[in-house]
N, C-alpha and C positions, 0 to 999 in steps of 0.2 A: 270722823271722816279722815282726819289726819291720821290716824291709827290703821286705819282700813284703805291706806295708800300705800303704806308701808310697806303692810302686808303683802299687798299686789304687786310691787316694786319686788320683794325678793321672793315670791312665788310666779309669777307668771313668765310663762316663755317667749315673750315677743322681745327681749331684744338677745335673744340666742339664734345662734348662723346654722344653716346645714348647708353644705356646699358652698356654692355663692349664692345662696337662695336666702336674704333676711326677709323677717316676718314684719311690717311695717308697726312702728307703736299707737294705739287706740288715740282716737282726738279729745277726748274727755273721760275724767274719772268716773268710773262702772258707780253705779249707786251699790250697797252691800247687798241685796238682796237677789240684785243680778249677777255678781259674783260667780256661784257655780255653771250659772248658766253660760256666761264669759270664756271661763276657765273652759268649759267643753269646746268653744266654738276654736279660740286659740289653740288647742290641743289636735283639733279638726283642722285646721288649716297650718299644723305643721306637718302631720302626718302627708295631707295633699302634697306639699311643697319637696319632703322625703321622699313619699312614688316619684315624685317631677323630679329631683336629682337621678335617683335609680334606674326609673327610665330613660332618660339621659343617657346616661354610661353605659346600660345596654345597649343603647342605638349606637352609640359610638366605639366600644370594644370592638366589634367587628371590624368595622377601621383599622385600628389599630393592629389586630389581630392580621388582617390582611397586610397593612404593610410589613409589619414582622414575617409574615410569612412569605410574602415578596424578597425580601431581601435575605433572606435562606435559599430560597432556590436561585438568587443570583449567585454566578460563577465566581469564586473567591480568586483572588489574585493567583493563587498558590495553582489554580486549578488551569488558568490559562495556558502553562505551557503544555499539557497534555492537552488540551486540545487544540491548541498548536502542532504537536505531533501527530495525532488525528487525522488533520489535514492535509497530510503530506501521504496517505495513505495510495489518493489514486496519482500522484505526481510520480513518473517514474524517471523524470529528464536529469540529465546528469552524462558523465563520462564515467562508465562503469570497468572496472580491471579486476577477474575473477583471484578469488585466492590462491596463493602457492601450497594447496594441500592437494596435490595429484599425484598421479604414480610414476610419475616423471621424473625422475631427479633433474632439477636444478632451473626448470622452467614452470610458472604459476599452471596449476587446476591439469588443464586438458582432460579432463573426466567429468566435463558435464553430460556426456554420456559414455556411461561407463559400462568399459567392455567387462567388470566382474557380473553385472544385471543383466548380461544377453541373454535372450531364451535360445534355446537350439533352433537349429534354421534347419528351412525345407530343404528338399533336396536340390530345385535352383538354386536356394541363397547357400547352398554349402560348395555347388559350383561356381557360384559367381567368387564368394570368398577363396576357395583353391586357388581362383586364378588371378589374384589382387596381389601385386608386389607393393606392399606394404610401408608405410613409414615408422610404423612405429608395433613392439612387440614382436614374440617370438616371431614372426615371418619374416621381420624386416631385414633385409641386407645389404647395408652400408654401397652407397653406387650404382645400384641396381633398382632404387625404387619407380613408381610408375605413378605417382598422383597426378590428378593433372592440374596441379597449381605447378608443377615442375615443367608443364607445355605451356603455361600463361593461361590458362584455361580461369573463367572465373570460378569461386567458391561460391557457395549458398549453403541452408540452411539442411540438416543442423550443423554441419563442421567449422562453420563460419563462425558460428558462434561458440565454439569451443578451444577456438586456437587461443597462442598468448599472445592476444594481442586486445588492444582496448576496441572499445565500440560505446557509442554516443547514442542516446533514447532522446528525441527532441517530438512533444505532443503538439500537434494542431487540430482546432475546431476537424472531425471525421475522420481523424489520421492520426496513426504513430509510426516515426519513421525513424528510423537504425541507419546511425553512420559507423561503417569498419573501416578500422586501419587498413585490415589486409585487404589490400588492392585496391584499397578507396570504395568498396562497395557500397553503394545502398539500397535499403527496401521499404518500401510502402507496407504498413499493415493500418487496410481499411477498418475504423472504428464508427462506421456511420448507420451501423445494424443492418448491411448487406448481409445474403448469407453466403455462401463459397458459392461460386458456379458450379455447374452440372460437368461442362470437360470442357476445363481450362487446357489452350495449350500448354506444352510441357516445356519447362524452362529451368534455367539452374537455381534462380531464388522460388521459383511457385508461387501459386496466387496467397495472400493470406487477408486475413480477415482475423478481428479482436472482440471482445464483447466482457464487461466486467462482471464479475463472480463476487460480487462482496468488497475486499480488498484485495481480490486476485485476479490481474489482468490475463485471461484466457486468449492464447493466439493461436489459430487451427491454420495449417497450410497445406494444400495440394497442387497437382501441376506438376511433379518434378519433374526431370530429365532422369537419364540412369548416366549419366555421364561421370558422377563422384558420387564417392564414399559417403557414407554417415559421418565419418571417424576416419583419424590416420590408419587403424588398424586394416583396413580394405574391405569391412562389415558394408553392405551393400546397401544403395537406395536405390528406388524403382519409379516409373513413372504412377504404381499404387501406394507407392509410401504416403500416410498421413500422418502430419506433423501435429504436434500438441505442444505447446509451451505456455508454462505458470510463471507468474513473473506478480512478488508481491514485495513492497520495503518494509521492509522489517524495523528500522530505523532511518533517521536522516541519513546514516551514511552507508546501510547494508541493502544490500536485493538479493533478494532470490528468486531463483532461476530454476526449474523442474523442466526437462524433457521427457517426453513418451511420444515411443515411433510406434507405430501401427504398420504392417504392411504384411497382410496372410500370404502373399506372395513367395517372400525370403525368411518372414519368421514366423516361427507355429505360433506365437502369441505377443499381444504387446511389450516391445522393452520401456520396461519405466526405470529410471533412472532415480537415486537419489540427489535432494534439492542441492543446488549449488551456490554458492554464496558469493557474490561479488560485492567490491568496495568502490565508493565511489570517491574520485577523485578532480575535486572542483578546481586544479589548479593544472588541468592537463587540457593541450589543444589533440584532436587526432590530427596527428602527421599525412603528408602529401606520401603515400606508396603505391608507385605504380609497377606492373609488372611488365617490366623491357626484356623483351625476348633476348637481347645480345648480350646484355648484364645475367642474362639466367644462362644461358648457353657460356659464359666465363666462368662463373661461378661450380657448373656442374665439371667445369674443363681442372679448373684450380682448386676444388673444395670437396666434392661431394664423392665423385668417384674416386678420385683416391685416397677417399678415405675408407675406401672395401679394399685394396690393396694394400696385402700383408707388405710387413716393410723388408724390403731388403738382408736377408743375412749378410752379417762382415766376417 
């Protein structure tokens, strides 16, 4: 019997581990005869105890499996500041001052709509432009111009928005509203998914109305007066003109700016203009500019007309 414990001591598998799974040891020594029979059932109840681990770890891989794959699609560090940028997509507030890439010399842009993109005009709009004394470009002559920001007249869209001067984008809940230096002006553009009225009275800014495209704030305006220009050039606006403006950030500090006039009126097809870029400038207030009739009537007396008068021979 002593012989036949031994045996069983270094043959049998009941004190081997699988997992954290131990096989308990027998309460009395097997007589020999029972032996093989023994040895099956021990052999039988580790293999049980092996499914019981396996199955185990299957049930719970998936676990695991899922939180690993949880924490792959969470957003790595690296990853938040692009989507930080992202976010800035439909914020368009800021104090915006277009680029100095115009045909200007020595003043920023003035080509956000640019007179190289005009289509040919009708025969109206090439009478209305004949008779435009000009501020800027071959028409123009020194003393002699006729715009009517030179009567105090207000400005509006699109010239407004193409001077060198700054203008502010401030968003409220159904509204985006533009503040201009020049003249202090402001305008409402409703964003609360009206559509434009049927026939708005005619006014110098127009009715306008906004609606988002993606990352492209889409601004449509009708209503004008004919009372100014598109442009310094003396390019005509009509009380049919339909205004279009693209307005998308490109970055934290860049926007762009797209104009296209519509108006079958003065031109045989839409002028689309190429995108214009402005910078913004968080460190700027818009200034107090108002237009005083008697500072412009000085100005035109000490400045502007004689500046068309050739100088004096000596």
């Amino acid at each position: 019997m002593k012989e036949a414990k031994e045996v069983w001591d270094k043959t049998s598998p009941v004190h081997s581990s699988v997992g954290n799974f131990s096989v308990p040891l027998l309460p009395s020594l097997p007589q020999l005869h029972l032996l093989p029979h023994l040895r099956r059932k021990v052999l039988a109840m580790w293999t049980v105890c092996s499914l019981g681990v396996l199955s185990a770890a299957m049930v719970l891989s998936p676990l695991g499996f899922a939180q690993t794959n949880s924490q792959a699609n969470r957003p790595s560090e690296a990853a938040k500041p692009e989507n930080a940028a992202a976010a800035l997509s439909h914020d368009l507030s800021g104090v915006w001052m277009q680029y100095r890439d115009g045909d200007v010399p020595g003043t920023p842009g003035m080509n956000g709509v640019n007179e190289h993109f005009r289509p040919p005009l009708t025969p109206l709009g090439q009478e209305k432009f004949n008779g435009a004394q000009a501020l800027q470009g071959a028409k123009a002559i020194a003393g002699k111009e006729d715009n009517s920001a030179l009567r105090c007249e207000p400005s509006g869209p699109p010239q407004v928005l193409i001077l060198p001067n700054p203008w502010e984008i401030v968003q409220i809940p159904g509204r985006v509203l533009m503040f201009f230096e020049e003249q202090h002006i402001w305008r409402t553009i409703w964003a609360d998914g009206r559509p434009l009225p049927k026939d708005p009275d005619p006014s110098y800014l127009g009715y306008s109305v906004g609606h988002w495209e993606g990352d492209t704030f889409v601004v449509e305006t009708i209503g004008f007066n004919d009372k100014e220009w598109v442009d310094l050039y003396g390019n005509p606006r009509t009380s049919t003109t339909h205004l279009t403006e693209r307005y998308r950030r490109l970055n934290h500090d860049t926007l762009e700016q797209q104009i296209i006039i519509d108006d079958p009126k003065v031109y045989t097809k839409p002028w689309v203009s190429p995108p214009k870029l402005h910078k913004l400038e968080p460190g700027w207030e818009i200034a107090e500019w108002f237009c005083v009739l008697d500072e412009n009537k000085d100005y035109d007396q000490t400045v502007r007309k004689p500046a068309g008068v050739a100088p004096a021979l000596k």
